[in-house]
N, C-alpha and C positions, 0 to 999 in steps of 0.2 A: 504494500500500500504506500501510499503516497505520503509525505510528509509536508505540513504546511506551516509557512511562518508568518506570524504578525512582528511586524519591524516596527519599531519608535528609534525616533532621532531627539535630540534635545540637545539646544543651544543654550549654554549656562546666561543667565543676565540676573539684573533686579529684578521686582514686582513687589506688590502691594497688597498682603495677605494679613491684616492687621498686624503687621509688624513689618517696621523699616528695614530691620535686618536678616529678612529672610530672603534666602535663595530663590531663586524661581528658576523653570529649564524650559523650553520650547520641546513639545514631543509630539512624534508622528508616529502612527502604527501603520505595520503594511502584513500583509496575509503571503502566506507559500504553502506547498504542501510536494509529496512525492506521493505518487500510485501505488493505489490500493491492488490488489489480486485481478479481479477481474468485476470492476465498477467503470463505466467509460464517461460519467458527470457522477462529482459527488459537490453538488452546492448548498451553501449554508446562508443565511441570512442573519445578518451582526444590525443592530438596531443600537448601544451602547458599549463602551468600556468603562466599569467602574474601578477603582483604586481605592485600596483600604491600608490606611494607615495607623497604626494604634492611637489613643486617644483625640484622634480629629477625624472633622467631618469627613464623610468618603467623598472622593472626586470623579464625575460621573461625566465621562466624554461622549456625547451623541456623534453616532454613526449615520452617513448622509449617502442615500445614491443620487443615481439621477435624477436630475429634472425636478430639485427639490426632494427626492422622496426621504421618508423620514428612518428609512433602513438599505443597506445596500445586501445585494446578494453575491457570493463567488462562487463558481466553480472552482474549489480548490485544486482542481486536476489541470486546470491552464496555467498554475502556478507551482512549478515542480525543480525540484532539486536549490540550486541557486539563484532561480527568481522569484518576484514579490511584488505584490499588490497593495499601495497605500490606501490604507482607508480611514484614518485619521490623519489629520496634518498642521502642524505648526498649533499646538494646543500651551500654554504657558499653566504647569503646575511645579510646585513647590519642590526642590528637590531633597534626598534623603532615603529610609528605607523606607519602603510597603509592603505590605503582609500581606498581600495579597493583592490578586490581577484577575476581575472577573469579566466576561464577554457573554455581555445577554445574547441568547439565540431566539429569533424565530423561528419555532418549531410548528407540526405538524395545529400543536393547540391554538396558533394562532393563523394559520391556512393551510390548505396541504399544499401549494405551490412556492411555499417560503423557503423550507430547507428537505431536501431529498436525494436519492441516490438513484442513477439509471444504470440498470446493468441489462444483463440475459434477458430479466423477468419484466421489464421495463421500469415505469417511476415507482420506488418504492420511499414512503414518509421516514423521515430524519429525524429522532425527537431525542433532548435531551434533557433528561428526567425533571431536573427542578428550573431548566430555561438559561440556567447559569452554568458556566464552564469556570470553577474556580481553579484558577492554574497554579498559586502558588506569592511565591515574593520577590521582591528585583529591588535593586539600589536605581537611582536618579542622582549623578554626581555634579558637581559646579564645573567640570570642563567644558572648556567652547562650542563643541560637540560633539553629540553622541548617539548610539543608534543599537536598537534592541530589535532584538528578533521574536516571535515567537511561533516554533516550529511544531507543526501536526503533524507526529508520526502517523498516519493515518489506520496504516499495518496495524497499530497498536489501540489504536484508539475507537476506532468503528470498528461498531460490532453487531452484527445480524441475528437479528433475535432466532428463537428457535422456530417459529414460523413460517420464519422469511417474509413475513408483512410489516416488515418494520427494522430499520438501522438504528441503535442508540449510540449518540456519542459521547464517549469518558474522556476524564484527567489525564487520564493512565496514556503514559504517549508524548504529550503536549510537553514542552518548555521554552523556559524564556531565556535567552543568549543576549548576554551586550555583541555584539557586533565588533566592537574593538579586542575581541578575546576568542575570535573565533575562524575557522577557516575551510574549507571544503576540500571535500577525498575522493578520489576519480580512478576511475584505470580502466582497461580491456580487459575480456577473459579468455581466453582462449575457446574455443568451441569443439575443440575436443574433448571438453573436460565436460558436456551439458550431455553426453551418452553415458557418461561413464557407472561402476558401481548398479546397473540395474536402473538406473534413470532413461526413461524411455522419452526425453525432449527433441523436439523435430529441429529444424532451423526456421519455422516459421517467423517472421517478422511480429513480435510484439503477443506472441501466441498467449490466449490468456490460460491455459491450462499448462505454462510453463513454469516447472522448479524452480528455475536459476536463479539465485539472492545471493547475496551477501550480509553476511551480518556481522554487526560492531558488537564488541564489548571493550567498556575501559577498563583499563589496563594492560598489563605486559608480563611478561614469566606466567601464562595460565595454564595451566592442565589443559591441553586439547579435548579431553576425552569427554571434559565436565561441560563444554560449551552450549549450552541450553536452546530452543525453541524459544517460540516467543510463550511470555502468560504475565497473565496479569497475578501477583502475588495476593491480592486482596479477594481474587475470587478462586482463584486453581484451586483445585480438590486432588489434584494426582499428585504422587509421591514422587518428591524429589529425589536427586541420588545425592548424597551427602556432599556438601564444598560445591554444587551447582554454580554456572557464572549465568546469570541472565544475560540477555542482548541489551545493548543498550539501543539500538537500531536495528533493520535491515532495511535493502533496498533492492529492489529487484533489476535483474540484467536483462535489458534491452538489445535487441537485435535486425539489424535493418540487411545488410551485407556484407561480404566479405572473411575474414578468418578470428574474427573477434566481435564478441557483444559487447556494451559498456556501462556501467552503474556508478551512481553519484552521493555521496553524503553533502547535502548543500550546507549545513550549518554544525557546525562540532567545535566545542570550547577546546582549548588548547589544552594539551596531555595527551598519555602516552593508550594507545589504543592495541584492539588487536581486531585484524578482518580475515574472516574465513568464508571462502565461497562453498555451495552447495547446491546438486542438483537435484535435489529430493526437499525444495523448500516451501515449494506452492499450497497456497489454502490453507496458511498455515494457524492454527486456533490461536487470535490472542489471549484469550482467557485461561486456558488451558496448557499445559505441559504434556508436549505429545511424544518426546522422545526419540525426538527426529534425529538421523546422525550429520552434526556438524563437527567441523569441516567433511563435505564430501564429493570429491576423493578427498583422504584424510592428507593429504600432504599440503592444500590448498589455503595455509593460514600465515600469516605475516603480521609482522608487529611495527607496528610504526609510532611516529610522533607528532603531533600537531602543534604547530607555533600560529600564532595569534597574526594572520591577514597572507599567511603562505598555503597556498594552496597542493596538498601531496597528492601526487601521480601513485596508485599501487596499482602492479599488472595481477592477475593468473596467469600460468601459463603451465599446460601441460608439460609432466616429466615424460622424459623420450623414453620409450619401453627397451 
């Protein structure tokens, strides 16, 4: 699935919040996201960003589309990997920490054409339980400026009820990156390696019934053996295997032509990481621990490092038999 990011920028200056000597920062939020499995529209409709700060008021930034309108809509799938969509801009709040970053949604309870998913089965309603996506907390610092992301694992975050009449979308997934701390992960995979191990993937161009991912976990020196599936910790019911490493991501490899397919981490905080590719990754339950073998083939894993606005090249590449 796709991952999506809301970006804020903020230009440190004065302002006037009953009190002279408070900071104030200019901020802009923008949307991204990367592809889900096999979803070809997943749009949401943002109506508000509120900000909660401990003992003050919360700060409540209205979201505008076109033509006046008093929400806008995205298809987070037209915003993938390293691009982004502003949908706040140049807003002037107080800078410091916040406990919290919530993103009112228009959901299904307030139209069915506000936020939804089109895939196989056509449009199917997007709701998210309490209307509110609470993501969590971010600093707003006094430099000149600055620029915050916030990225929709999607893979991780939409979740198809047991139905299939209905998408809900979670926390679990989503975060917030300053922007000056972060940097994007890229490579080819080789396409020998999307048969391999019992993995029955064709060459089709963008096939939605294809394996092929990659998946992050931070850190470096891990146990290969322990590198886990996706699942949500808060709802998994299946038994872990002892010292388990979650993904912190995956991303799925695309393929158009030629001797390599290609997959992208758009936004990753600086540290030391680890990517293993697999072709046995499709469909893969976020909620659930399904025990899938990553790295596969097991030789498929490298370790790298992320520095803060360098963007890292990692290949696969098939070992010669």
């Amino acid at each position: 699935m796709a991952t999506s990011a809301l970006f804020l920028t903020a230009c440190g200056g004065g302002g006037d919040d009953n009190s002279k000597d408070l900071q104030m920062a200019n901020v802009s939020f923008a949307v991204s996201d990367a592809p889900v499995d096999s979803a070809d529209q997943v749009v949401i409709a943002f109506d508000q960003i509120e900000l909660v700060r401990a003992g003050q008021d919360n700060i409540v930034l209205d979201v505008t589309g076109d033509n006046g309108a008093d929400f806008r809509q995205i298809d987070l799938l037209q915003y993938q990997g390293s691009d982004s969509t502003l949908i706040v801009s140049n807003q002037q709040i107080p800078t410091g920490t916040y406990d919290n970053l919530i993103l009112h949604i228009l959901d299904e309870t307030a139209g069915s054409d506000l936020s939804y998913v089109v895939g196989e089965n056509g449009q199917i309603p997007l709701k998210q339980p309490s209307n509110k996506l609470q993501l969590g907390g971010f600093t707003v610092g006094a430099d000149s400026v600055q620029a915050f992301t916030i990225e929709f694992d999607l893979r991780q975050s939409l979740v198809e009820n047991q139905n299939g009449n209905r998408y809900n979308l979670k926390p679990h997934g989503v975060k917030i990156l300053n922007n000056a701390a972060v940097a994007a992960v890229m490579g080819n995979v080789d396409i020998n390696l999307f048969a391999e191990n019992g993995c029955a993937n064709t060459l089709t161009p963008d096939a939605d019934n294809a394996g092929n991912f990659v998946y992050l976990y931070a850190g470096s020196g891990l146990d290969s053996t322990l590198l886990a599936d996706l699942y949500d910790p808060d709802t998994n019911t299946a038994d872990l295997p002892e010292g388990t490493v979650a993904p912190y991501a995956s991303a799925p490899v695309t393929y158009e032509a030629g001797n390599n397919g290609q997959y992208e981490f758009g936004y990753l905080p600086t540290g030391n990481y680890t990517v293993a590719f697999t072709c046995s990754g499709g469909n893969d339950n976020p909620d659930e621990f399904d025990g899938r073998i990553i790295a596969n083939p097991a030789d498929q894993v490298h370790e790298i490092t992320v520095t803060a606005g360098q963007d890292v090249t990692q290949d696969f590449t098939a070992t010669a038999p």
